[in-house]
N, C-alpha and C positions, 0 to 999 in steps of 0.2 A: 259329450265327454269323450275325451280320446283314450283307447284301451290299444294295447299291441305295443309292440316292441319300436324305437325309432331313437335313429341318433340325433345328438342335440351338441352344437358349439357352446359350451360356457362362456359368461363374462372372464374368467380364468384362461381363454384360450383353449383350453383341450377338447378334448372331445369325449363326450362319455355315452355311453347306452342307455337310456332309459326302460323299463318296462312297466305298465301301469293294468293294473287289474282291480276293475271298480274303482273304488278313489283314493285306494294305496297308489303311488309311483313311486317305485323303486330305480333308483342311478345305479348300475351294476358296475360303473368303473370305482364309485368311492364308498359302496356299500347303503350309501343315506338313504333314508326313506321319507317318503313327503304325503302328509295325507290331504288332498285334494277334496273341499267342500262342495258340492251340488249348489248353482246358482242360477236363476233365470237369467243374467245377465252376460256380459263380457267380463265382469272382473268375478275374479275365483279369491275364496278366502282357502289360504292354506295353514298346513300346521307342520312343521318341519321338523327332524330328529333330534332336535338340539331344544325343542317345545317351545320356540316362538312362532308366536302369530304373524302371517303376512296376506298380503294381495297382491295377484298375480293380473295380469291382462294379455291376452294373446291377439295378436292383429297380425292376420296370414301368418309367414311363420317365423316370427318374429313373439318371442315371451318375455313379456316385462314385468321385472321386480320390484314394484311400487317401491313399497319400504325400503329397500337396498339399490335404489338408483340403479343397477344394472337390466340386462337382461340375455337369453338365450337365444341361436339359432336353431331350430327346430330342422333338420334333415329329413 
């Protein structure tokens, strides 16, 4: 699981800050908060501040948003 500070490209274009401690991760450009499940796997279930469920997949650094057809670049 990734903890520590790191910038991430949006499907939105911009760029935002991420910081993750345990399996809160907090985006510090729009305030959100994402709680990030524990999985043996590549795909992560999440649970986002708006309290929908999703799944996440991260392949190098590149994060994909199952449910939301998008995805993040990870800096």
């Amino acid at each position: 699981m990734d903890t520590g500070f790191r910038s991430v490209i949006g499907s939105d274009g911009a760029m935002h800050l991420e910081h993750q401690v345990g399996t809160i991760r907090f985006d510090l450009a729009s305030g959100q908060m994402t709680q990030v499940l524990p999985s043996p796997s590549g795909m992560r279930s999440v649970i986002r501040s708006n309290g929908s469920f999703g799944l996440e997949q991260t392949i190098g650094n590149m994060r994909f948003n199952i449910e939301q057809g998008s995805y993040d670049l990870l800096l």
